[in-house]
GUROVO-209601 format. One record per residue (C-alpha): residue number from 0; residue in one letter; x, y, z. Coordinates in Angstrom, 3 decimals. Example, Ala and Ser with C-alpha at 12.3 -4.5 7.8 and 13.67 -1.06 7.14 Angstrom:
2
<rec num="0" residuo="A" px="12.300" py="-4.500" pz="7.800"/>
<rec num="1" residuo="S" px="13.670" py="-1.060" pz="7.140"/>
//
This chain:
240
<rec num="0" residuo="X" px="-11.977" py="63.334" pz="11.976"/>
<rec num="1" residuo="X" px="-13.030" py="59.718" pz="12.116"/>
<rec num="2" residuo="X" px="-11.307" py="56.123" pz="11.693"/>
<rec num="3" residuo="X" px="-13.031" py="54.514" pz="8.921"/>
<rec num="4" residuo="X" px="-12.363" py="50.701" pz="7.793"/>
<rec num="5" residuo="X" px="-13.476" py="50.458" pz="3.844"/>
<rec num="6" residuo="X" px="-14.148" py="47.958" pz="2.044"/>
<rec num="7" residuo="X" px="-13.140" py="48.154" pz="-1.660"/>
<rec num="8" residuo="X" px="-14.018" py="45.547" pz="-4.271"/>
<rec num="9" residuo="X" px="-12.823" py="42.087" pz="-1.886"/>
<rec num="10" residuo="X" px="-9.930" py="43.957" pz="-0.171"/>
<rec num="11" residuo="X" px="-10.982" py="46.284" pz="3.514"/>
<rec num="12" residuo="X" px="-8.410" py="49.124" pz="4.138"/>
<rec num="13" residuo="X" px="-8.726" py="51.856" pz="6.527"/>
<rec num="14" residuo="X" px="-7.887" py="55.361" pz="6.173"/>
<rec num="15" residuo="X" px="-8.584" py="58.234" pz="8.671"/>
<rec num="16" residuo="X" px="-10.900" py="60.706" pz="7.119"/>
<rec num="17" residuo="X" px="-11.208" py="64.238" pz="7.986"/>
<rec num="18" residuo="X" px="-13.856" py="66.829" pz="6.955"/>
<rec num="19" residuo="X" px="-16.672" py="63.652" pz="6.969"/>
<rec num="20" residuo="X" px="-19.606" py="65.321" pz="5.791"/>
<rec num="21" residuo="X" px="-23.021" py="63.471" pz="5.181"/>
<rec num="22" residuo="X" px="-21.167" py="60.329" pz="4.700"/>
<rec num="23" residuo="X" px="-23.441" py="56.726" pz="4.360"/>
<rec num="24" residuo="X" px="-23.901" py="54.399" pz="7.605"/>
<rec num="25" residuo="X" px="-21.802" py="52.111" pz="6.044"/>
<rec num="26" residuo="X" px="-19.302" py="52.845" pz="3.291"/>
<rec num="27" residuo="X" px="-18.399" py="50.138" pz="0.487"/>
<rec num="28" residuo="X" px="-16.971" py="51.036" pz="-2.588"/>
<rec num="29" residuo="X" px="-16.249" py="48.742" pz="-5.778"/>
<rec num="30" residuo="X" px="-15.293" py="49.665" pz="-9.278"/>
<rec num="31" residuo="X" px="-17.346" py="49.800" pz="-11.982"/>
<rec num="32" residuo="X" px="-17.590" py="50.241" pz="-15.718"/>
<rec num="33" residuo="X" px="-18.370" py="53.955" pz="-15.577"/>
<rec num="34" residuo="X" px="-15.041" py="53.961" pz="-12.671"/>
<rec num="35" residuo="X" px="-12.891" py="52.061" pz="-15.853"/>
<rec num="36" residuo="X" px="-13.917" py="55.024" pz="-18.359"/>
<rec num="37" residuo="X" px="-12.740" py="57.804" pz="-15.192"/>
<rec num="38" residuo="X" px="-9.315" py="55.158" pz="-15.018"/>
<rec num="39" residuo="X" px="-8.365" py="55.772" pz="-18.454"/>
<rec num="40" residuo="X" px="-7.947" py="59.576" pz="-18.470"/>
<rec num="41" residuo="X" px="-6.389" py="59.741" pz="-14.960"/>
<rec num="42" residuo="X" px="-3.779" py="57.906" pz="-13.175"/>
<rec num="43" residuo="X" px="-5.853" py="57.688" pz="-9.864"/>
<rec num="44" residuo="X" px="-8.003" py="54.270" pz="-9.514"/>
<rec num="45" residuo="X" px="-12.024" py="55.444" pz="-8.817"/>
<rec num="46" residuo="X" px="-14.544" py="53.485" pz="-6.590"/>
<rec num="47" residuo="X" px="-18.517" py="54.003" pz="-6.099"/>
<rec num="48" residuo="X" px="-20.641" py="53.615" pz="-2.757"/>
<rec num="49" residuo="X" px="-23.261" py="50.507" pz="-3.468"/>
<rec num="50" residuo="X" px="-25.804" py="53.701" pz="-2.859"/>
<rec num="51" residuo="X" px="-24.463" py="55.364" pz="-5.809"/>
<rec num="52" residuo="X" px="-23.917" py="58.977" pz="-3.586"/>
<rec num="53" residuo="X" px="-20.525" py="58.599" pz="-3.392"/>
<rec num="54" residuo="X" px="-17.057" py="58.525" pz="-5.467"/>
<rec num="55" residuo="X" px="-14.161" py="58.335" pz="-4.205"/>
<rec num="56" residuo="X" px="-10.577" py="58.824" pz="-6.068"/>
<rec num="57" residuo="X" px="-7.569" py="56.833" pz="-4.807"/>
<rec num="58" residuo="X" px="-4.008" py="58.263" pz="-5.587"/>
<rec num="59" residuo="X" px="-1.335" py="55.570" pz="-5.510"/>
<rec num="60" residuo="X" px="2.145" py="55.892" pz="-4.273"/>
<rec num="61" residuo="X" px="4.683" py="57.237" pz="-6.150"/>
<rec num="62" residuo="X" px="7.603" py="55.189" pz="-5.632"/>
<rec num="63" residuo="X" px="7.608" py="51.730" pz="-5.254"/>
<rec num="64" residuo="X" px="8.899" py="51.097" pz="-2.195"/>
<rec num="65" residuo="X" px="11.191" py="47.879" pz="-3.272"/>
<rec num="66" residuo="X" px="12.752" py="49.484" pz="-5.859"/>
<rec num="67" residuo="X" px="13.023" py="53.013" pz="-4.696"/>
<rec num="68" residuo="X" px="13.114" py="52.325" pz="-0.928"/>
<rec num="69" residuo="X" px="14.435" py="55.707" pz="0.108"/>
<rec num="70" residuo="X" px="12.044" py="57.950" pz="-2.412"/>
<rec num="71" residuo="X" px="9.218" py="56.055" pz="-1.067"/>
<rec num="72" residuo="X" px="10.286" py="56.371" pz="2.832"/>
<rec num="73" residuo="X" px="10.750" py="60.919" pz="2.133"/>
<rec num="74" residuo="X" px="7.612" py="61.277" pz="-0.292"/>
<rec num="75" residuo="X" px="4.747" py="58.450" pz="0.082"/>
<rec num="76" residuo="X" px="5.233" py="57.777" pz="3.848"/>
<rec num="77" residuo="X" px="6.650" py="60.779" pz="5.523"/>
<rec num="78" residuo="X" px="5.157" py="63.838" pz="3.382"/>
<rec num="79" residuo="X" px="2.195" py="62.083" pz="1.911"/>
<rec num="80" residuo="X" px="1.059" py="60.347" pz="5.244"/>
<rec num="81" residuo="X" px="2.805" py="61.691" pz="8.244"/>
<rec num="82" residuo="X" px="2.935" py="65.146" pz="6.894"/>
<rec num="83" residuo="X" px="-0.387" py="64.901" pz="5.158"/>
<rec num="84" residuo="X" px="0.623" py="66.317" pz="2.410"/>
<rec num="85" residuo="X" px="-1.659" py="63.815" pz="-0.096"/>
<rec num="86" residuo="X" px="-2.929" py="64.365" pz="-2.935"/>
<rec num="87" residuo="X" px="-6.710" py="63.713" pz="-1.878"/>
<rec num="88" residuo="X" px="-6.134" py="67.315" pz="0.924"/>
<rec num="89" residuo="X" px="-4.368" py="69.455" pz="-1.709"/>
<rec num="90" residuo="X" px="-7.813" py="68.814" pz="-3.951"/>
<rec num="91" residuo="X" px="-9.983" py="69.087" pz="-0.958"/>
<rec num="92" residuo="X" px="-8.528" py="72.688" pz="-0.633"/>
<rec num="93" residuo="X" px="-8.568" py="73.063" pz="-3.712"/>
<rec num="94" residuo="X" px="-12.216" py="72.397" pz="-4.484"/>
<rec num="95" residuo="X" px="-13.237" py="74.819" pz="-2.097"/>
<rec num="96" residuo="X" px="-11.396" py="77.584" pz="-3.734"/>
<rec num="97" residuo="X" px="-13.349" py="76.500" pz="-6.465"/>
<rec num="98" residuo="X" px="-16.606" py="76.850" pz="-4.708"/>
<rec num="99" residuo="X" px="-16.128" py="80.008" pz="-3.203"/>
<rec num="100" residuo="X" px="-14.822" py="81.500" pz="-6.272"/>
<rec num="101" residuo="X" px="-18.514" py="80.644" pz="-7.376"/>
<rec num="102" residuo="X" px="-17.922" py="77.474" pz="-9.558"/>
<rec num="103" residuo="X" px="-19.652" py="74.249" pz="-9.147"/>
<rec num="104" residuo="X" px="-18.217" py="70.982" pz="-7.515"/>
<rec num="105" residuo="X" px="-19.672" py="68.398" pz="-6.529"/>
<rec num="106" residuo="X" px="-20.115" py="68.156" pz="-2.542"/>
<rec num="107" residuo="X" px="-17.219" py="66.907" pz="-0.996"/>
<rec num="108" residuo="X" px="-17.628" py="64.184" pz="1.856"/>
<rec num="109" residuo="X" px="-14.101" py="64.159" pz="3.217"/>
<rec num="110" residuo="X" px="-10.505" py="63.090" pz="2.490"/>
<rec num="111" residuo="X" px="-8.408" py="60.718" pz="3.887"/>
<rec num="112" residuo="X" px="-5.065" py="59.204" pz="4.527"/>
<rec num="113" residuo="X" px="-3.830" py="55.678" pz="5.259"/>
<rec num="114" residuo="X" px="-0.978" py="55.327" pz="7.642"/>
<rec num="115" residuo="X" px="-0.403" py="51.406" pz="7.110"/>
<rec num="116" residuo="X" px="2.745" py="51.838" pz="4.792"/>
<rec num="117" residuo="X" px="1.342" py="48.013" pz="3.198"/>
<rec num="118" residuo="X" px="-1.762" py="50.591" pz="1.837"/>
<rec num="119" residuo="X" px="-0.095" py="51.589" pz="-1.215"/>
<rec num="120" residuo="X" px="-3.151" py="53.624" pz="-2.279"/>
<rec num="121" residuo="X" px="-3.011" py="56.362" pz="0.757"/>
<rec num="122" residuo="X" px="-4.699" py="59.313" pz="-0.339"/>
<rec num="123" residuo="X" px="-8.192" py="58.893" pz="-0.576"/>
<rec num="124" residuo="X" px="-11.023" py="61.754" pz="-1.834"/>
<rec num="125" residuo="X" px="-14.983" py="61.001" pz="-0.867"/>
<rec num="126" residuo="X" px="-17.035" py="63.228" pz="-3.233"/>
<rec num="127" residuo="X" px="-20.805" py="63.177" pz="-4.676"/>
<rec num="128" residuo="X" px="-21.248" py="60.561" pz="-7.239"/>
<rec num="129" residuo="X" px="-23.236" py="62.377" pz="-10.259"/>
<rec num="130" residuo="X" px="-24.031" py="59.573" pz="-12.339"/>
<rec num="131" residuo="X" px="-25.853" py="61.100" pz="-15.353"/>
<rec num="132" residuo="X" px="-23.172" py="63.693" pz="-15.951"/>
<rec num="133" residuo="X" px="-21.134" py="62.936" pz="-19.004"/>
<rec num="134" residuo="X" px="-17.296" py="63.558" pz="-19.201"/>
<rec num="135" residuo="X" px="-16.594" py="67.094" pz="-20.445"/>
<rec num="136" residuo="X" px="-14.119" py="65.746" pz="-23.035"/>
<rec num="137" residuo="X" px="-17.132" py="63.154" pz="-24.429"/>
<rec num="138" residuo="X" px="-19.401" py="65.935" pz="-24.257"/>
<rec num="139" residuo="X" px="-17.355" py="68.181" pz="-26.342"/>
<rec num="140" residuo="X" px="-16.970" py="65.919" pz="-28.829"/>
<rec num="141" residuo="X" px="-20.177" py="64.980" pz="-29.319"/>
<rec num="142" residuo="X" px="-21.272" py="68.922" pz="-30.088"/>
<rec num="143" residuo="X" px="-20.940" py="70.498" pz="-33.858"/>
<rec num="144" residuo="X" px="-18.393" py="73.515" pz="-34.316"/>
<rec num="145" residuo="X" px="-21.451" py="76.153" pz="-33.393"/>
<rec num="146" residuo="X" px="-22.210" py="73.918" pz="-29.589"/>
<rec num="147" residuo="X" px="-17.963" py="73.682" pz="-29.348"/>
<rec num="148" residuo="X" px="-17.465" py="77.284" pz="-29.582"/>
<rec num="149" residuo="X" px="-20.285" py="77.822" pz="-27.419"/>
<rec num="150" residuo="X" px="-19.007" py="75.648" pz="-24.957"/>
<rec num="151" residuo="X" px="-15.749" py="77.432" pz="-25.023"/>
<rec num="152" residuo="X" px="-17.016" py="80.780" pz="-24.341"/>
<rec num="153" residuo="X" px="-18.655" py="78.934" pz="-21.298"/>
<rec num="154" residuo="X" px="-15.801" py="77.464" pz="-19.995"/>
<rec num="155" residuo="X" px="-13.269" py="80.755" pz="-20.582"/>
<rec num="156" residuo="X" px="-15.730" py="83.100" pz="-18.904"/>
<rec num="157" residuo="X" px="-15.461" py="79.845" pz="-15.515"/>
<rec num="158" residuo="X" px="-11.413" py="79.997" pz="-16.272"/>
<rec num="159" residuo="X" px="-12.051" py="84.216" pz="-15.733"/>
<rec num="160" residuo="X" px="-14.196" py="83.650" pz="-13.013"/>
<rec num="161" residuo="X" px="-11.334" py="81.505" pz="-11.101"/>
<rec num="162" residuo="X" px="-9.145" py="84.281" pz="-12.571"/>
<rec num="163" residuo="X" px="-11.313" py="87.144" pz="-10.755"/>
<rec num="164" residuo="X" px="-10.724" py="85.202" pz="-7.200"/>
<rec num="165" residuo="X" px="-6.937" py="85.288" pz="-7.374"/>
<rec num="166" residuo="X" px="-6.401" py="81.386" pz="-9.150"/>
<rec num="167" residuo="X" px="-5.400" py="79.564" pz="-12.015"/>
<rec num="168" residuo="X" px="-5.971" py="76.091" pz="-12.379"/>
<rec num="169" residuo="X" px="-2.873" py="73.981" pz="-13.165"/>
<rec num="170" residuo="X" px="-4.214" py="71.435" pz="-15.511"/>
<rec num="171" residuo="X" px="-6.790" py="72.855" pz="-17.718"/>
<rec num="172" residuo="X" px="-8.596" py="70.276" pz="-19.602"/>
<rec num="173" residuo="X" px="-12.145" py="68.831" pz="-20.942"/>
<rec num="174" residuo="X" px="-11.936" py="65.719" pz="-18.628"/>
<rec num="175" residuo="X" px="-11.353" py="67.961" pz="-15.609"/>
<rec num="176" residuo="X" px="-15.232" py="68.699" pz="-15.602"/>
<rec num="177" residuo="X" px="-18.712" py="67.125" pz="-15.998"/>
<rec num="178" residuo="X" px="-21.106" py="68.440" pz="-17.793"/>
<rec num="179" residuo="X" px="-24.868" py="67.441" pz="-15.953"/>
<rec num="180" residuo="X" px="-27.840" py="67.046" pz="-17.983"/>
<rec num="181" residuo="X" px="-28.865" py="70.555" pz="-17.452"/>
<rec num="182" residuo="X" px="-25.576" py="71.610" pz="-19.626"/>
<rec num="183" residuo="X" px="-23.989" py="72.814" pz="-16.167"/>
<rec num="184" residuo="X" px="-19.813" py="72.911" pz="-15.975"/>
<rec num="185" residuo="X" px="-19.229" py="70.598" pz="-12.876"/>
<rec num="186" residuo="X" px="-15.335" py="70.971" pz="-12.016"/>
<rec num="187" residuo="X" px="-14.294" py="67.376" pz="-10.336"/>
<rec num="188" residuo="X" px="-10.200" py="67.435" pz="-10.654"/>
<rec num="189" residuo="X" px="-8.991" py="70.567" pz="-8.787"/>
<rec num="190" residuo="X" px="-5.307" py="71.626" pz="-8.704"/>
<rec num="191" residuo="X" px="-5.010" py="75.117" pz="-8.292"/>
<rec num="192" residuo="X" px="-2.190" py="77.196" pz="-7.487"/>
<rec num="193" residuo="X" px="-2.449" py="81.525" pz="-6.611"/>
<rec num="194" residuo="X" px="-1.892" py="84.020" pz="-9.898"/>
<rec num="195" residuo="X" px="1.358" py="86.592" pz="-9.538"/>
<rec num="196" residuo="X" px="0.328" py="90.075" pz="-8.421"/>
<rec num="197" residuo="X" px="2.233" py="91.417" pz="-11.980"/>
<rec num="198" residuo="X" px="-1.058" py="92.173" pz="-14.648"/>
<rec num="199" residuo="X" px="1.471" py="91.151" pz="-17.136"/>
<rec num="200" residuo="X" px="2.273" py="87.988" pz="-15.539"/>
<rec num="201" residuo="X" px="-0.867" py="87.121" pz="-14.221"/>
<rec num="202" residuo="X" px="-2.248" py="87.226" pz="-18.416"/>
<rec num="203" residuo="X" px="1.088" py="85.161" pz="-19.231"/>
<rec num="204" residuo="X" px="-0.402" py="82.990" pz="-16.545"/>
<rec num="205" residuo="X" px="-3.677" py="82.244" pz="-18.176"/>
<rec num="206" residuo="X" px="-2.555" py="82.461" pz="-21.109"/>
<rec num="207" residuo="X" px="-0.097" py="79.106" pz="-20.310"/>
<rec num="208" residuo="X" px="-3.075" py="77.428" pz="-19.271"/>
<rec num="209" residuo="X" px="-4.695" py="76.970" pz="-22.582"/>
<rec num="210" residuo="X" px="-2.949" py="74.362" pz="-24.110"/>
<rec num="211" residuo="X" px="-3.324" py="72.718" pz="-28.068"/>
<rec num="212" residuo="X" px="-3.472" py="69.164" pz="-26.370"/>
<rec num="213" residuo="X" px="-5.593" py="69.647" pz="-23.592"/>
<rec num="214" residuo="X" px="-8.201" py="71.899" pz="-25.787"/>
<rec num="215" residuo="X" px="-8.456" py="69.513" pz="-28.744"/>
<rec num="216" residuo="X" px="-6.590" py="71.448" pz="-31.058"/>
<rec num="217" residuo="X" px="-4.774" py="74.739" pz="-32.181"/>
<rec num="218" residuo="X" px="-8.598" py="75.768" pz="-33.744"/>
<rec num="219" residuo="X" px="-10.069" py="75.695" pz="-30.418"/>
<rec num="220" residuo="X" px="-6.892" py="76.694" pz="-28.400"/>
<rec num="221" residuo="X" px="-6.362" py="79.967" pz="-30.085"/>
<rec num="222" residuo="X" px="-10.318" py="80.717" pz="-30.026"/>
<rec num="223" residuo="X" px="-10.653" py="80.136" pz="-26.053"/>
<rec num="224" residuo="X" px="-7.331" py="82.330" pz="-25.917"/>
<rec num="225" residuo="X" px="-9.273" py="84.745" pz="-27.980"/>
<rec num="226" residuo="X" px="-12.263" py="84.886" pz="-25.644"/>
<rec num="227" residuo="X" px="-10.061" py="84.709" pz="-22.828"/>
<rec num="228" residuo="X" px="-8.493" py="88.248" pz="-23.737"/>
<rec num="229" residuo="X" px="-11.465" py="89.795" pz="-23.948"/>
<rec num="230" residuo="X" px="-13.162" py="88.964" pz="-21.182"/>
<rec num="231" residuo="X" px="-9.914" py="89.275" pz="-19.091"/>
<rec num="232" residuo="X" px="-9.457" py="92.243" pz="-20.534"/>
<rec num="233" residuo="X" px="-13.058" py="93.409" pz="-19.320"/>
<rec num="234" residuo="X" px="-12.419" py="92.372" pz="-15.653"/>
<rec num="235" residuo="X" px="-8.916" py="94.119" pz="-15.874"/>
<rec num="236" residuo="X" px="-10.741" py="97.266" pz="-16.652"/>
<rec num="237" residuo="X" px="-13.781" py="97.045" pz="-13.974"/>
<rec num="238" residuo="X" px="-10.763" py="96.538" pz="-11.123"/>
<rec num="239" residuo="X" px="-8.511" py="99.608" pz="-12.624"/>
//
């Protein structure tokens, strides 16, 4: 655990980090372009280290505290900071189900909280900044229908994998991963949450996850669903 002061952009704010892990001698983060293009498929505000190893992901409050006074006092400062129930742990955990489930993430350098209830941004996540990977969902787009289906079978047999270890992840989307220039499946937002023990709710589960939206279509949704059966189907029969 360690008390860090940060500066970000002109403003310094100070969270206490836990889990620091390989973290720079001096930490200053600032927004960039490549931060703007994260900004406009999340609602968290991103920052990189001037040494380009590290990214870190700011969740706002919910409530604004003038106008919701009481819903800010119960969630943002007593769950979120006292409790420590922010955003930035529940992905920490999360990532490392990730990991041990055998996907990759990048490393994770620690999270943090801010306790000054002026700080509206207090969950903080430190990860490794991987600047030549591209977006999943601007790397899907860019492939033809052969590369997309490809990709899909990829990314269903990583959903089966998470499956395998007892998980489900709770927002299952393109923009959720990078893809380095290798053409490995980096997984950088993390919300997880544990599969029932039922086999038939467990596939109703998984099933759920696949979403028209999310997947860029009904084409693509019912093809990873597809894919999904069979290779859940597989593992179902390996365990039995």
């Amino acid at each position: 655990m360690q008390l860090l002061d940060i500066p970000f952009n002109d403003a310094r704010r100070r969270y206490l980090v836990f889990h620091p892990w390989h973290m720079p001698d001096r930490l200053h983060l600032a927004s960039t372009t490549t931060t703007q293009e994260f900004e406009q498929h999340a609602s968290s505000r991103f920052y990189v280290s001037d040494d380009q190893t590290v990214l870190a992901k700011v969740v706002p409050d919910k409530f604004d505290k003038r106008h919701h006074p009481f819903q800010w006092f119960g969630r943002d400062y007593l769950e979120k900071r006292w409790l420590l129930q922010t955003d930035a742990r529940k992905e920490f955990l999360s990532l490392r189900i990730l990991r041990k489930a055998g996907l990759q993430t990048p490393t994770c350098h620690g999270w943090g909280v801010s306790l000054n209830p002026r700080n509206r941004n207090a969950s903080l996540l430190l990860m490794e900044y991987l600047p030549t990977a591209r977006p999943g969902g601007e790397y899907f787009d860019a492939l033809d229908e052969a590369g997309k289906h490809r990709f899909l079978e990829r990314f269903v047999g990583e959903v089966v994998q998470l499956a395998k270890a007892g998980f489900v992840h709770r927002d299952l989307h393109y923009n959720n991963l990078l893809v380095t220039a290798s053409d490995d499946i980096v997984w950088i937002d993390a919300h997880v949450r544990t599969l029932p023990r039922n086999t038939d709710a467990k596939w109703q589960a998984l099933s759920r996850s696949l979403t028209v939206n999310k997947l860029r279509g009904e084409t693509y949704r019912r093809y990873a669903e597809q894919r999904l059966r069979e290779q859940w189907s597989h593992t179902s029969q390996a365990t039995s």
